[in-house]
C-alpha positions as CSV (number, residue, x, y, z in Angstrom):
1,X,-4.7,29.9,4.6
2,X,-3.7,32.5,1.9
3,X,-3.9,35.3,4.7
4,X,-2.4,33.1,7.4
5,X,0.4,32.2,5.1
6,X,0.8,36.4,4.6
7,X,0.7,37.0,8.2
8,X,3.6,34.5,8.8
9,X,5.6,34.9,5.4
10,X,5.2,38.4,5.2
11,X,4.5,37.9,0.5
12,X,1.0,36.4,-0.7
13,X,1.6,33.4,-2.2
14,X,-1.4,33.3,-5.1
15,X,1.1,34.0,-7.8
16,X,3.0,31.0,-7.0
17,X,0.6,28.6,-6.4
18,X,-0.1,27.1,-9.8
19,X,3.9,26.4,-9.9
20,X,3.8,24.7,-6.7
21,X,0.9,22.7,-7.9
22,X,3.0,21.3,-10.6
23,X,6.4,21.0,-8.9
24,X,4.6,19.2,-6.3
25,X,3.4,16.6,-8.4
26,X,5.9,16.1,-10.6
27,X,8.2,16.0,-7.1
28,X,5.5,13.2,-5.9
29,X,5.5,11.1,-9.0
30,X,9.6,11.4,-9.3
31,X,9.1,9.5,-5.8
32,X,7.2,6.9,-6.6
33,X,9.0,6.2,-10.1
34,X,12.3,6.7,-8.5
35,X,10.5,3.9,-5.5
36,X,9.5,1.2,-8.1
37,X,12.4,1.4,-10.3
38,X,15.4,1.9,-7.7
39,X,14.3,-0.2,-4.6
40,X,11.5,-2.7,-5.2
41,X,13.0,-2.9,-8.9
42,X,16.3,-3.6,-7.7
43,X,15.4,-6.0,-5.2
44,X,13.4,-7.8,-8.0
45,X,16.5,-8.3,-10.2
46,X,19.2,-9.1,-7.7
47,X,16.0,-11.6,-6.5
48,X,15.6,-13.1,-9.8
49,X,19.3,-13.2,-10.8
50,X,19.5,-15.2,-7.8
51,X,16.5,-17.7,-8.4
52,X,14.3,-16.6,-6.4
53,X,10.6,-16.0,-5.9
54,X,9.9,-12.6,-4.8
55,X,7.0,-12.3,-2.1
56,X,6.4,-9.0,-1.2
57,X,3.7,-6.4,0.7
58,X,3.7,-3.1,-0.7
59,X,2.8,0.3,0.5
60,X,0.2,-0.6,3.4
61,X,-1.2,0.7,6.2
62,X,1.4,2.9,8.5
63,X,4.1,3.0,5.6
64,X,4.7,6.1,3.2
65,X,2.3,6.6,0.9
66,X,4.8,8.5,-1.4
67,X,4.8,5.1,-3.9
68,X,2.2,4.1,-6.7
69,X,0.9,1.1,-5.2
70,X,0.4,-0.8,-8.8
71,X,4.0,0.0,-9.8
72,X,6.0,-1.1,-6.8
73,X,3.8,-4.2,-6.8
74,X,4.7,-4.7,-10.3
75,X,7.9,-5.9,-9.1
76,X,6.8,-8.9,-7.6
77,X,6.5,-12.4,-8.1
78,X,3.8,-12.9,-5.6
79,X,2.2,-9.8,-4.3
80,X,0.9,-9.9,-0.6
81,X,-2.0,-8.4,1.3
82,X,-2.8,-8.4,5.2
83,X,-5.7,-7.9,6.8
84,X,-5.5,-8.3,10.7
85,X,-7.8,-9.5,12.9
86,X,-10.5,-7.1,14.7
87,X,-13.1,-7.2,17.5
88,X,-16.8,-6.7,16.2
89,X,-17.2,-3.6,17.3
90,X,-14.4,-1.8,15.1
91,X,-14.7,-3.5,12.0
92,X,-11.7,-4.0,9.4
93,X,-9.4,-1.0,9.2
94,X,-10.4,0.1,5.7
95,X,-6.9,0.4,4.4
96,X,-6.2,-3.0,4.9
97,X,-9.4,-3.4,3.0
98,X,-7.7,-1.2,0.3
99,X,-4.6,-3.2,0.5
100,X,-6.7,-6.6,-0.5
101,X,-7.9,-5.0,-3.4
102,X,-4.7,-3.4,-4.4
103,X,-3.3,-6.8,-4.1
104,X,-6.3,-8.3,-6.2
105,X,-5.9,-5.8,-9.1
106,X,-2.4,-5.7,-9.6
107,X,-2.8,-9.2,-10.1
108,X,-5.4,-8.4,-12.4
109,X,-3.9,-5.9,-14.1
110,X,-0.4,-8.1,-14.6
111,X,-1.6,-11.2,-15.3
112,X,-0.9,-13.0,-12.0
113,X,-3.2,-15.6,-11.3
114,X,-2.2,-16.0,-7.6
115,X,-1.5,-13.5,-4.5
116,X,-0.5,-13.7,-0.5
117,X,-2.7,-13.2,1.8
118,X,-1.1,-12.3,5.2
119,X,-4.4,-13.5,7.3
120,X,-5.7,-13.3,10.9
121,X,-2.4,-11.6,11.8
122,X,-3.4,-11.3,16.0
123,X,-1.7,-8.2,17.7
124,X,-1.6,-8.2,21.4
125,X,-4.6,-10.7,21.9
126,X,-2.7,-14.1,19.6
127,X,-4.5,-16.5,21.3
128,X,-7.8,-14.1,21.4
129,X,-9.8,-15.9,18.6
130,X,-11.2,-19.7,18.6
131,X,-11.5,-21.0,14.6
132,X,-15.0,-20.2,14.7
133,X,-14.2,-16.5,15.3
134,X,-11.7,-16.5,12.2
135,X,-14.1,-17.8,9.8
136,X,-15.7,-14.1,9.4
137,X,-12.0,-12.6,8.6
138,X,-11.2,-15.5,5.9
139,X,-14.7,-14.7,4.4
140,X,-13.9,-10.8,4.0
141,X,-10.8,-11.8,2.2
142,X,-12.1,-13.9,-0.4
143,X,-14.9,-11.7,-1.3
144,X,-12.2,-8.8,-1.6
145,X,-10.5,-10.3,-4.3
């Protein structure tokens, strides 16, 4: 990349590259602070000052990933999880699996003793799975946490 990025930029970048580092991750984590605190933060208070209970998914599958998942989750009375339904031959998408236990340990970690689960969510095929079928997905989601 370092000669490509010559070729096309007409400098070599190595000198800069430990800055960049560092701006980039102090640029990242501004995000996600700046995430927590000044929209799921405010949406907590404005909830609370209003008497209500918060339920709330976080950053999952197909959102930006700029957040930190246990801070913006933080600010929620009663964090949620999905996991959608699948055929057998492609398995769970592993980051719903990754949202379950995101859900589980902020729970953990905040002293929650309950969480949402958003469960055999059906796209395109509702009516696709008898009882018997869903059994397998409920199963997944209590052994996840």
């Amino acid at each position: 990349m370092i000669e490509q990025f010559r070729r096309l930029r007409g400098y070599d970048p190595t000198p800069w590259l430990p800055t960049l580092d560092r701006f980039l991750y102090d640029f990242r984590r501004t995000l996600a602070d700046l995430l927590a605190s000044e929209h799921y933060g405010i949406i907590a208070k404005v909830a609370h000052e209003n008497a209500l209970i918060l339920y709330r998914q976080a950053l999952k599958e197909h959102r930006p990933m700029l957040g930190d998942d246990m801070t913006t989750r933080n600010a929620t009375d009663m964090p949620i999880a999905a996991l959608w339904t699948f055929g057998r031959a492609e398995g769970p998408r592993q980051p719903l699996i990754g949202d379950m236990k995101g859900v589980a340990s902020v729970a953990h970690l905040y002293g929650q003793n309950l969480v949402v689960a958003e469960s055999m969510t059906a796209s395109m095929a509702p009516w696709a799975f008898a009882p018997k079928d869903l059994k397998r997905f409920i199963d997944l989601e209590l052994v996840t946490g």
